[in-house]
C-alpha positions as CSV (number, residue, x, y, z in Angstrom):
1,X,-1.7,-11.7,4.6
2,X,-4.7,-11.8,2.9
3,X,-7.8,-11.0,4.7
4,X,-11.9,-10.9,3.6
5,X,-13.9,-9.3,5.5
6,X,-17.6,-7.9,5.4
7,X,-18.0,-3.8,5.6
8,X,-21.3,-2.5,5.7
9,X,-23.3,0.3,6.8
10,X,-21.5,3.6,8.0
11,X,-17.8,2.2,7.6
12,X,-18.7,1.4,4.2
13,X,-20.3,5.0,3.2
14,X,-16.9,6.5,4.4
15,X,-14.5,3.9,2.5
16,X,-17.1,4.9,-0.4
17,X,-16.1,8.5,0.1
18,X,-12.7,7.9,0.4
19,X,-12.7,6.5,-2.9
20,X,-15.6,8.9,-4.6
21,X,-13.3,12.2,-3.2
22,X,-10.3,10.9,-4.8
23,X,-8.5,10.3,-1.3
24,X,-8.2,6.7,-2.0
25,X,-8.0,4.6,-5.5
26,X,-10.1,1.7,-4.1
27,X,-11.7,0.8,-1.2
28,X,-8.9,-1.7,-0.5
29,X,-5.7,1.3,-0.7
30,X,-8.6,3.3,1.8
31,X,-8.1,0.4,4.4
32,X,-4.6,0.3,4.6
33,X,-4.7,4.2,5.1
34,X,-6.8,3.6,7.8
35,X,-4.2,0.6,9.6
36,X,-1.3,3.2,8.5
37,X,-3.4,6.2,10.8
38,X,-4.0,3.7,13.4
39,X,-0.1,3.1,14.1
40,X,0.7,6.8,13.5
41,X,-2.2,7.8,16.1
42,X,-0.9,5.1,18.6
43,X,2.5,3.7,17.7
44,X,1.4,0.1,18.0
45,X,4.6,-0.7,15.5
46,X,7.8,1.4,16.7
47,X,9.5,2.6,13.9
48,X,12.2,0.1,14.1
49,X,10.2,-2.3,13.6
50,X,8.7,-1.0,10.3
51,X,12.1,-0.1,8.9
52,X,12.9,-3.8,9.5
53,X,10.1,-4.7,7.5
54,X,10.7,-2.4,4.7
55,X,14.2,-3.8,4.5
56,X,12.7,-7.2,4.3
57,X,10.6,-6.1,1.3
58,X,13.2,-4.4,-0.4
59,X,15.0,-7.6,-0.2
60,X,12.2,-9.7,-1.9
61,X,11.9,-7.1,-4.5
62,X,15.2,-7.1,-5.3
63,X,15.3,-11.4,-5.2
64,X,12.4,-10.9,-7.8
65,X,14.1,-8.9,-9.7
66,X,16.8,-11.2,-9.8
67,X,14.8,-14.0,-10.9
68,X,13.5,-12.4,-13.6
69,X,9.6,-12.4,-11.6
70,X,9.8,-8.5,-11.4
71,X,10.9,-6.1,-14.0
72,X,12.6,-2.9,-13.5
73,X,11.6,-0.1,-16.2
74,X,14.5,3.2,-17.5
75,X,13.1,6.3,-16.6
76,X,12.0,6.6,-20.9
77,X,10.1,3.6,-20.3
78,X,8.7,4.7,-17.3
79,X,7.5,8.0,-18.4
80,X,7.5,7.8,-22.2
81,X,3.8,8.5,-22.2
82,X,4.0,11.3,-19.4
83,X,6.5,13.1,-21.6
């Protein structure tokens, strides 16, 4: 789903500071903390249901792997420049 919305004033000073204190990478990855929290603070998707959709994911990643859309890297490749 792809979503735009307008954020300003206080809610926009703490996705700010989510980013700025290295909590977050973007503003965007602070967001989808903030859903994640949401359902862990109130269980508005049951666990069942989000290992249903994890399994649904996994299966498009590995159908895009098949088709050559995704790539899959060795551990070298991976961490050749971490080494």
């Amino acid at each position: 789903m792809h979503t735009t919305i307008q954020i300003t004033g206080t809610l926009e000073q703490i996705l700010e500071e989510a980013v700025e204190g290295g909590l977050a990478k973007t503003k965007t990855e602070a967001l989808r903390m903030g859903v994640l929290e949401l359902n862990n603070r109130y269980h508005l998707l049951e666990r069942s249901q989000e290992d249903e959709l994890a399994v649904k994911k996994m299966q498009r990643l590995d159908k895009d792997i098949r088709e050559k859309k995704r790539k899959l890297l060795d551990e070298d490749t991976a961490l050749g420049k971490y080494r």
